[in-house]
Biotite code that builds the C-alpha atoms (Angstrom):
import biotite.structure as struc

atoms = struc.array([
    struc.Atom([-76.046, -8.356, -53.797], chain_id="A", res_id=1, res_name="UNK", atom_name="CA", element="C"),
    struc.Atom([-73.062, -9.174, -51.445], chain_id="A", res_id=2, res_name="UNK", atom_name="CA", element="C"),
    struc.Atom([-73.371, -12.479, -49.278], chain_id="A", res_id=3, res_name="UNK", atom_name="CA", element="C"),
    struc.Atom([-72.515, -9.502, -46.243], chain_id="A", res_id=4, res_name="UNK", atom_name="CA", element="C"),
    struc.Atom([-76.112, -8.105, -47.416], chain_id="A", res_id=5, res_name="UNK", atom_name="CA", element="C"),
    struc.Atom([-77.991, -11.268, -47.898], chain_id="A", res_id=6, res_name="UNK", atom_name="CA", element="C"),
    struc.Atom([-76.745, -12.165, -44.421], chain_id="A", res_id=7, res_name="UNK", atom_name="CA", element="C"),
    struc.Atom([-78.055, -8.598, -42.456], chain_id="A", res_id=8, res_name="UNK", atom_name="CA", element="C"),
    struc.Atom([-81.082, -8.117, -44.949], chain_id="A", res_id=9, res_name="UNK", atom_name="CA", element="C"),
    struc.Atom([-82.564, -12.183, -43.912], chain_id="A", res_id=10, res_name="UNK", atom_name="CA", element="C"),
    struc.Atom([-81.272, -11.232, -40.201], chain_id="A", res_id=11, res_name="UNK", atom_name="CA", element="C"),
    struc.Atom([-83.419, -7.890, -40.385], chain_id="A", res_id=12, res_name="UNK", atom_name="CA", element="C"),
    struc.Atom([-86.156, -9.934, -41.800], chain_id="A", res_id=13, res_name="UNK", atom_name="CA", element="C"),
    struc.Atom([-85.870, -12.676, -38.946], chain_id="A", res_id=14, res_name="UNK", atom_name="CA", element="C"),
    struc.Atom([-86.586, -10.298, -36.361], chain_id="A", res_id=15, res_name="UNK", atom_name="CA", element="C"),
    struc.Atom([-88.987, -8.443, -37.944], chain_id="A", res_id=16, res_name="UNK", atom_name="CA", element="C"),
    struc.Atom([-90.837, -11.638, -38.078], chain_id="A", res_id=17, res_name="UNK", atom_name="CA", element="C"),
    struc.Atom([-93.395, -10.762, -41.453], chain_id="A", res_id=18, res_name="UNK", atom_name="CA", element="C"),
    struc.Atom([-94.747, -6.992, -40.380], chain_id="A", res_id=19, res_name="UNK", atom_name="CA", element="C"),
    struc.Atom([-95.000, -6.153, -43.764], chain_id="A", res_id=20, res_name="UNK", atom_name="CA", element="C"),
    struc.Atom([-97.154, -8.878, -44.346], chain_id="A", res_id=21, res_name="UNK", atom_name="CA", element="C"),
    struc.Atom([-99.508, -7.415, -41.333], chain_id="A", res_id=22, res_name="UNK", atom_name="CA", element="C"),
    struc.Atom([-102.518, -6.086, -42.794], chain_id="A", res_id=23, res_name="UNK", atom_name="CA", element="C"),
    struc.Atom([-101.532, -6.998, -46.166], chain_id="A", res_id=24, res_name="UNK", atom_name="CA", element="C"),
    struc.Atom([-104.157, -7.646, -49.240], chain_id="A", res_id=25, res_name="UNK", atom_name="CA", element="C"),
    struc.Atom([-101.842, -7.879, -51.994], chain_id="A", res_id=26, res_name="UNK", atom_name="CA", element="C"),
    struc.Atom([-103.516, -7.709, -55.593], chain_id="A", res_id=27, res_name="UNK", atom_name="CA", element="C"),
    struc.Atom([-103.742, -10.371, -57.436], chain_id="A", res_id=28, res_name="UNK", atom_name="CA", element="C"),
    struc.Atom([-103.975, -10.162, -61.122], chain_id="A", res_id=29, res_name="UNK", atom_name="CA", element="C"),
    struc.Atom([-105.816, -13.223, -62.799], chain_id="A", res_id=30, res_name="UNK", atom_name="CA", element="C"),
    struc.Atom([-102.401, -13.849, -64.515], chain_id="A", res_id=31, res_name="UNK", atom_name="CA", element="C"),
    struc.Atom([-101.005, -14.539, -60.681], chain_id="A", res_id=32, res_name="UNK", atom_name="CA", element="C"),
    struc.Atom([-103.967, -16.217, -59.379], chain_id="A", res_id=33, res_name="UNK", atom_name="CA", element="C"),
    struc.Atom([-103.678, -18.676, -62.051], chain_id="A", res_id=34, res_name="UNK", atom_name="CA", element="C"),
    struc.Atom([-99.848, -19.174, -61.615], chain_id="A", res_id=35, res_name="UNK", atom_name="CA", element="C"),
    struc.Atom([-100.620, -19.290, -57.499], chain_id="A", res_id=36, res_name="UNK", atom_name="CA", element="C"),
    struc.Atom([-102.988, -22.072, -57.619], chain_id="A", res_id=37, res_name="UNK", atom_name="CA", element="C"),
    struc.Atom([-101.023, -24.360, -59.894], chain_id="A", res_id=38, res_name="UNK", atom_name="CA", element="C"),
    struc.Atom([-98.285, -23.466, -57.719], chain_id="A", res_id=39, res_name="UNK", atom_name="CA", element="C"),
    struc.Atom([-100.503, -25.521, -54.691], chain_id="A", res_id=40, res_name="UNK", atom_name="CA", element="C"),
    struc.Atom([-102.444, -22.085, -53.507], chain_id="A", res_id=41, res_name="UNK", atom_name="CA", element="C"),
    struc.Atom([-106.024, -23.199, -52.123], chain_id="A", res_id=42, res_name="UNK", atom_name="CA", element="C"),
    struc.Atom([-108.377, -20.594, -53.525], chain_id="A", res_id=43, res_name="UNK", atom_name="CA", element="C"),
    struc.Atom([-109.745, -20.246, -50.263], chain_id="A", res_id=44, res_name="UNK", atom_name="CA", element="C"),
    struc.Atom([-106.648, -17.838, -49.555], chain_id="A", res_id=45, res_name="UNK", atom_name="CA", element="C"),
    struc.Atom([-108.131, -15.146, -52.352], chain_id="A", res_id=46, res_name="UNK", atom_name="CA", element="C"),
    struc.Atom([-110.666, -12.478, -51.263], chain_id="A", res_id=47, res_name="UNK", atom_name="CA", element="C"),
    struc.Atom([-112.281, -10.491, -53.670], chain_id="A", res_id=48, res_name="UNK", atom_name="CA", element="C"),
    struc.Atom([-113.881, -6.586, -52.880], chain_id="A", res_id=49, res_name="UNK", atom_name="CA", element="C"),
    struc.Atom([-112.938, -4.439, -55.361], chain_id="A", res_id=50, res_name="UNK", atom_name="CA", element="C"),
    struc.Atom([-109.745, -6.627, -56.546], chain_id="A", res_id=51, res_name="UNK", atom_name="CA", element="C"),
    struc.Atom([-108.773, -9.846, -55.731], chain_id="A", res_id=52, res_name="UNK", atom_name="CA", element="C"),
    struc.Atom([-106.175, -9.917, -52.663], chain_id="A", res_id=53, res_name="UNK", atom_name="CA", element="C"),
    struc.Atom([-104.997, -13.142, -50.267], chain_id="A", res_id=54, res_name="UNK", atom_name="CA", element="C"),
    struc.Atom([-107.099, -12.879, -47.514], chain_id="A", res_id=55, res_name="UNK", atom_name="CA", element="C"),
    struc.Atom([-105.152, -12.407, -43.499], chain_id="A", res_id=56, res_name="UNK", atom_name="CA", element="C"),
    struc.Atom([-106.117, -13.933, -40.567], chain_id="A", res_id=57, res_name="UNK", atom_name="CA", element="C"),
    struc.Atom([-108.208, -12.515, -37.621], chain_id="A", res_id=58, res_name="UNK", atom_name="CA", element="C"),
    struc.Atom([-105.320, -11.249, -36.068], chain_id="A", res_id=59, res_name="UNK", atom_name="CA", element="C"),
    struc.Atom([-104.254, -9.259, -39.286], chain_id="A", res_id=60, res_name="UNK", atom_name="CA", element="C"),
    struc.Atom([-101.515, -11.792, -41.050], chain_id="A", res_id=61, res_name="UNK", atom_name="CA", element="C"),
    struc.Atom([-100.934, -12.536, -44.431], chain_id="A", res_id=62, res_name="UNK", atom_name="CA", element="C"),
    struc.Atom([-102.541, -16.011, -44.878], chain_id="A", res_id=63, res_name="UNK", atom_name="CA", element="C"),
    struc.Atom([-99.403, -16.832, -46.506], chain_id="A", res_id=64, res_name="UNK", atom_name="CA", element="C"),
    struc.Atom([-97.103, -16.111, -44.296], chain_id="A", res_id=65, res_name="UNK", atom_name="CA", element="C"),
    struc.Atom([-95.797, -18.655, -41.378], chain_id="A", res_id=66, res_name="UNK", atom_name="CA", element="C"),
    struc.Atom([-93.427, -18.538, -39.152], chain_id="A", res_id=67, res_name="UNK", atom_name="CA", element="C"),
    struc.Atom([-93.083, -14.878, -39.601], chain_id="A", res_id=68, res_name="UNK", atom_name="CA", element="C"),
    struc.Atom([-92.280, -15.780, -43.163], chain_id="A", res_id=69, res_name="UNK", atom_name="CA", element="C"),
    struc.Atom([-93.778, -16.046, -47.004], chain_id="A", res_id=70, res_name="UNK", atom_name="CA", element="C"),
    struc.Atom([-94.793, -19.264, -47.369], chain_id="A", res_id=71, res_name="UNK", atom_name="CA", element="C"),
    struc.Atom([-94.336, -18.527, -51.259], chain_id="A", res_id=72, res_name="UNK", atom_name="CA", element="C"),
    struc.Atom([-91.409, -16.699, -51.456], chain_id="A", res_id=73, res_name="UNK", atom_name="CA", element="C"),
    struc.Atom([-90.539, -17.852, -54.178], chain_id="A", res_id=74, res_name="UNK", atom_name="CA", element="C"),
    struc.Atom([-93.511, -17.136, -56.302], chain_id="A", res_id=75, res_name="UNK", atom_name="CA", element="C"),
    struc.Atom([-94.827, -14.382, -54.547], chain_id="A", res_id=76, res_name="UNK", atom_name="CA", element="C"),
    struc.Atom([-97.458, -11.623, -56.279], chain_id="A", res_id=77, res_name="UNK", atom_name="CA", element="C"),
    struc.Atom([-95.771, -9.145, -57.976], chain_id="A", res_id=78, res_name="UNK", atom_name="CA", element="C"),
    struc.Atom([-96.314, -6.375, -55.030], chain_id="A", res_id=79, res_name="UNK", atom_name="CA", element="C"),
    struc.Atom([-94.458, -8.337, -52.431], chain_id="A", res_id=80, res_name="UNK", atom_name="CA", element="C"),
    struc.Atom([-91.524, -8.991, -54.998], chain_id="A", res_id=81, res_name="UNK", atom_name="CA", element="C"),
    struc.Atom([-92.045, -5.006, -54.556], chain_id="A", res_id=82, res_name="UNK", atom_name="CA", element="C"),
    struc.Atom([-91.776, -4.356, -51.337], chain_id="A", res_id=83, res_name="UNK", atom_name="CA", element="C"),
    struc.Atom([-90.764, -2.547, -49.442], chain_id="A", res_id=84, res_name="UNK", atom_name="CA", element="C"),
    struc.Atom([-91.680, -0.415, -52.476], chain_id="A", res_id=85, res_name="UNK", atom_name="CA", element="C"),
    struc.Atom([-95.787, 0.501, -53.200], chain_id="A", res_id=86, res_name="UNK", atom_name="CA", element="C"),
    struc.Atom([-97.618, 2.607, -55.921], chain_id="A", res_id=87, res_name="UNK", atom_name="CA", element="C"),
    struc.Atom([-100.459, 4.229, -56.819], chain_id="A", res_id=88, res_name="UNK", atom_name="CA", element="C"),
    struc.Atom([-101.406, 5.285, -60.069], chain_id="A", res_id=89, res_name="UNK", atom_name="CA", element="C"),
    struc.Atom([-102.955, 8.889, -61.537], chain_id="A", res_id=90, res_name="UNK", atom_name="CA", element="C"),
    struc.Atom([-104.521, 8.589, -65.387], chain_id="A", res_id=91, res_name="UNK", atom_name="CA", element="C"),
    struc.Atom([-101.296, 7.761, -67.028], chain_id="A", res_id=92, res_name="UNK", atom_name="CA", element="C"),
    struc.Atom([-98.691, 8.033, -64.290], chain_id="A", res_id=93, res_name="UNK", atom_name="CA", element="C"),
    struc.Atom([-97.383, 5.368, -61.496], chain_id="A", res_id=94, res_name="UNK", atom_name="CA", element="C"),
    struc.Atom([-96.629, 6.926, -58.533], chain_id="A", res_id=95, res_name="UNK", atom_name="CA", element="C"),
    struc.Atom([-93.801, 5.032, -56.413], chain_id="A", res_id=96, res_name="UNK", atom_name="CA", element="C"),
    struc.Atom([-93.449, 5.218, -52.492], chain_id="A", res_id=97, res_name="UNK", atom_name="CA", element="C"),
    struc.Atom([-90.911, 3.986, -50.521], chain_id="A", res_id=98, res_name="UNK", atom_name="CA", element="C"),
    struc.Atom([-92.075, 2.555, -47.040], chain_id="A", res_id=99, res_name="UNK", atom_name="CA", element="C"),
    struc.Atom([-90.647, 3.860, -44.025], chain_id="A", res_id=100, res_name="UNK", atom_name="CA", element="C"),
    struc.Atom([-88.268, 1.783, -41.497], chain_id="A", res_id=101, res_name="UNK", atom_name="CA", element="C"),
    struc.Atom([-91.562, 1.622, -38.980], chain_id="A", res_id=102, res_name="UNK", atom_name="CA", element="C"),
    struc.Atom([-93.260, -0.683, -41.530], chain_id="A", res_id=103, res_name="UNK", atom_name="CA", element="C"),
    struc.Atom([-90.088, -2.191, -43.052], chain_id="A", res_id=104, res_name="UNK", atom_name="CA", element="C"),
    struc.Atom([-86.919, -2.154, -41.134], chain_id="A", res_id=105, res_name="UNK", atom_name="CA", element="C"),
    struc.Atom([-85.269, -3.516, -44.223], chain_id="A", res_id=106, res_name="UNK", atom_name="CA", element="C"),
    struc.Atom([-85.265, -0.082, -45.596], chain_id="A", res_id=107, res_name="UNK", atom_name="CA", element="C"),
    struc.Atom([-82.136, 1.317, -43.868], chain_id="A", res_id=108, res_name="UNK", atom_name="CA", element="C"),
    struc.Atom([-80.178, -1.241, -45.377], chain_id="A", res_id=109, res_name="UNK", atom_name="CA", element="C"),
    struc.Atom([-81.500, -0.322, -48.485], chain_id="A", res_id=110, res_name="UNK", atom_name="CA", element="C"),
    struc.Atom([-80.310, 2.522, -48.107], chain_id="A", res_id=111, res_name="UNK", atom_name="CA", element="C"),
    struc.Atom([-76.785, 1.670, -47.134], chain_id="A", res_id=112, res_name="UNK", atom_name="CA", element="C"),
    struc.Atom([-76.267, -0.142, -50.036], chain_id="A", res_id=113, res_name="UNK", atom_name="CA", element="C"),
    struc.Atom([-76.775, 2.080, -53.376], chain_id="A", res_id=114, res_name="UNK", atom_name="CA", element="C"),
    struc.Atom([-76.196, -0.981, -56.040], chain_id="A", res_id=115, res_name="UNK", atom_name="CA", element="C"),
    struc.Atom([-78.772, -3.264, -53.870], chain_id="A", res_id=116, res_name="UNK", atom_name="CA", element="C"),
    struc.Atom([-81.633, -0.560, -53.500], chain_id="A", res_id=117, res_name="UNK", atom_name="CA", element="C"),
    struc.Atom([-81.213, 0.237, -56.811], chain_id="A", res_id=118, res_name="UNK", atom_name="CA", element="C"),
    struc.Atom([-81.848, -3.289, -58.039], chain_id="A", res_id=119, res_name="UNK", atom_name="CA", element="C"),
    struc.Atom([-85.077, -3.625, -55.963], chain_id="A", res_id=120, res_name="UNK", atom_name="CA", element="C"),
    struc.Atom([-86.034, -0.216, -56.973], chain_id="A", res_id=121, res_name="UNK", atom_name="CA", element="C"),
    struc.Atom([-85.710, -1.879, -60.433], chain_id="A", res_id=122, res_name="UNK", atom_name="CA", element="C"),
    struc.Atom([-86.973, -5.236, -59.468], chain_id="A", res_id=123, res_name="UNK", atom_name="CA", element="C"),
    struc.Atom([-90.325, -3.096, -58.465], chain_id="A", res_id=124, res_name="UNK", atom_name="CA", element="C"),
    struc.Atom([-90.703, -1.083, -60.885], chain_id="A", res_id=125, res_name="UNK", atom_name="CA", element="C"),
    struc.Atom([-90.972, -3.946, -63.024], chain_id="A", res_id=126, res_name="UNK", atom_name="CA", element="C"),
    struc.Atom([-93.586, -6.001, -60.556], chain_id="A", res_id=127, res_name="UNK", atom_name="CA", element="C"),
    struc.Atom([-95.689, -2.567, -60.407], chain_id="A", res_id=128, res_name="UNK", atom_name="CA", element="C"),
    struc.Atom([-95.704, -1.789, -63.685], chain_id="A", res_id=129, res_name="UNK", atom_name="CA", element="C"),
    struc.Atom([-96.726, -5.570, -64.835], chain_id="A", res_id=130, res_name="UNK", atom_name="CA", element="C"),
    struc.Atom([-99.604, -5.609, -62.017], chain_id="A", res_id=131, res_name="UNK", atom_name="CA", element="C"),
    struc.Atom([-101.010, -2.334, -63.273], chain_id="A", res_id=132, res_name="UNK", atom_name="CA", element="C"),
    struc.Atom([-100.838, -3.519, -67.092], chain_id="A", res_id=133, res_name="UNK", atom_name="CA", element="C"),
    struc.Atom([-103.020, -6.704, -66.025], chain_id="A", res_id=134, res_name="UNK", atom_name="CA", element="C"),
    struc.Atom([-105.307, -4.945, -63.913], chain_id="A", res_id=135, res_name="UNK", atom_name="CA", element="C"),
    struc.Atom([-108.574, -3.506, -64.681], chain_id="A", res_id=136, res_name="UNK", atom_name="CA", element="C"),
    struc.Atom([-109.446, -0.230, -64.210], chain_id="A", res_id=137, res_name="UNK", atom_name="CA", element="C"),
    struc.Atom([-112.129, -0.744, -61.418], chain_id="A", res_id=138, res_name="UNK", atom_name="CA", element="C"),
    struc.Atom([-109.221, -2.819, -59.791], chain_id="A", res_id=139, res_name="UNK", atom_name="CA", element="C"),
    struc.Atom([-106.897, 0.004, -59.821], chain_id="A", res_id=140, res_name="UNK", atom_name="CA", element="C"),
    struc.Atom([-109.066, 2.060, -58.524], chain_id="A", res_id=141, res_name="UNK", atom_name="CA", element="C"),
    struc.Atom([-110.343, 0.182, -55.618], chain_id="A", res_id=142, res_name="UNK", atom_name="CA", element="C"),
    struc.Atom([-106.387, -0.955, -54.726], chain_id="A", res_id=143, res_name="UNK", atom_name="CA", element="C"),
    struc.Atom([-105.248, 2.982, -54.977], chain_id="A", res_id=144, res_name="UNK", atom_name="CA", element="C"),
    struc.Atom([-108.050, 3.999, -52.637], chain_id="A", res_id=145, res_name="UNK", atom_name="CA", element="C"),
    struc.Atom([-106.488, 2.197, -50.002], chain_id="A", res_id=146, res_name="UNK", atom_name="CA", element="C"),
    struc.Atom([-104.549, 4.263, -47.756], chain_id="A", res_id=147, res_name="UNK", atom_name="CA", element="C"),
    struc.Atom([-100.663, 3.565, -47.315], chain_id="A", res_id=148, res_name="UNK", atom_name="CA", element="C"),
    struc.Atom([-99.084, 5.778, -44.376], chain_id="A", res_id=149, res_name="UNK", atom_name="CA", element="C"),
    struc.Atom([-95.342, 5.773, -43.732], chain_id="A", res_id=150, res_name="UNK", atom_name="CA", element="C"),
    struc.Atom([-94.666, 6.077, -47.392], chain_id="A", res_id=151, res_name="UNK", atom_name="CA", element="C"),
    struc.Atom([-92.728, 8.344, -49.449], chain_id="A", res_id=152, res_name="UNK", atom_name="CA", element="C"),
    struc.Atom([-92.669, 9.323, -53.094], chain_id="A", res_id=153, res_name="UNK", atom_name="CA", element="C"),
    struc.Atom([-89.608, 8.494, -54.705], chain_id="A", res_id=154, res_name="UNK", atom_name="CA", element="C"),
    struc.Atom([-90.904, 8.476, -58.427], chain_id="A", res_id=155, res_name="UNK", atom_name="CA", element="C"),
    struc.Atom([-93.016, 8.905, -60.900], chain_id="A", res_id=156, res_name="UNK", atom_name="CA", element="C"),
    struc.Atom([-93.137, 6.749, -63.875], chain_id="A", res_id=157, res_name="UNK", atom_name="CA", element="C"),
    struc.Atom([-95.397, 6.571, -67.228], chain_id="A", res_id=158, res_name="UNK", atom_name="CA", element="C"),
    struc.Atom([-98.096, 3.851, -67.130], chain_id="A", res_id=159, res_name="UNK", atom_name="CA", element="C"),
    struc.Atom([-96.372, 2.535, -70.394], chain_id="A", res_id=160, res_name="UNK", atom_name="CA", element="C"),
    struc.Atom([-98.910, -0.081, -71.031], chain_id="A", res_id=161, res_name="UNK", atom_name="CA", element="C"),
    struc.Atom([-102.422, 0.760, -70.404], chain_id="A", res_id=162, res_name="UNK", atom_name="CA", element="C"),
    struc.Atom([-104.821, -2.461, -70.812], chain_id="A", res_id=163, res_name="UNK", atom_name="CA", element="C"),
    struc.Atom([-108.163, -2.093, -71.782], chain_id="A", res_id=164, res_name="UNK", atom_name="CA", element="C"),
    struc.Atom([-109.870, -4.860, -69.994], chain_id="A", res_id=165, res_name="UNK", atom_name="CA", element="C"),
    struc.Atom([-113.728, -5.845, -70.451], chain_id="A", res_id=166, res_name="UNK", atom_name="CA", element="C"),
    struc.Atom([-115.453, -4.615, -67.292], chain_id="A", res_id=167, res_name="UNK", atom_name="CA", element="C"),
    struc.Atom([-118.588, -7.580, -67.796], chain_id="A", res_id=168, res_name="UNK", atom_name="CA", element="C"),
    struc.Atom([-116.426, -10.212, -66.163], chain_id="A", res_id=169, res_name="UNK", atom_name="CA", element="C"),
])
């Protein structure tokens, strides 16, 4: 990434102000739930229906994000390391979708910049595919039964590692 990109992409993400983190639930796997709260995370952030998610605020925030920005950036769960990238996953295939520019402006850039959308599209495909290996089953499919508009497939990719989980816990 050029220092000319860094500069527009944290511009872009000034003004935005955090929309993708409007309505957000990210997943969170019990491997990064456990690396969140020794990181400081108060467990009162964490939701659980279905999956476990950070919770958002009555007026729809992430309750991680102030300021109109991650207040974990730098430990963040593996689908907002994603973004603006999302998934959803079909027996043994991950489907990948590509948010539009109305949910994250940072897209165009993306997409002026081959190299740098190629290493998130890399950087997520890793963070998806990790997520899905440490989720259970009932957890992936309560997350992919939550509707995503504004996306677009860009790939499909073999669920490589398929974890059996025990469904008592």
């Amino acid at each position: 990434m050029t220092d000319d990109w860094m500069t527009r992409a944290e511009a872009i993400c000034m003004l935005c102000g955090g929309h993708c983190c409007n309505g957000a639930q990210p997943p969170i796997s019990e491997d990064c739930y456990r690396r969140l709260v020794a990181q400081g995370v108060p467990d009162a952030v964490f939701g659980q229906d279905g999956y476990r998610f950070v919770k958002t605020r009555d007026d729809g925030t992430c309750m991680l994000c102030k300021g109109g920005k991650c207040s974990i950036h730098a430990f963040k769960p593996e689908t907002c390391i994603a973004g603006p990238f999302t998934f959803d996953v079909t027996a043994d295939t991950i489907r990948i979708f590509l948010k539009y520019e109305t949910i994250c402006p940072l897209v165009r850039l993306l997409k002026e910049f081959p190299e740098v959308y190629d290493q998130q599209y890399a950087a997520a495909v890793r963070s998806i595919t990790r997520l899905v290996s440490d989720l259970r089953e009932n957890e992936l499919a309560a997350i992919c039964r939550i509707e995503e508009p504004e996306t677009e497939k860009i790939a499909e990719i073999p669920r490589v590692y398929p974890v059996q989980h025990d469904n008592r816990h």
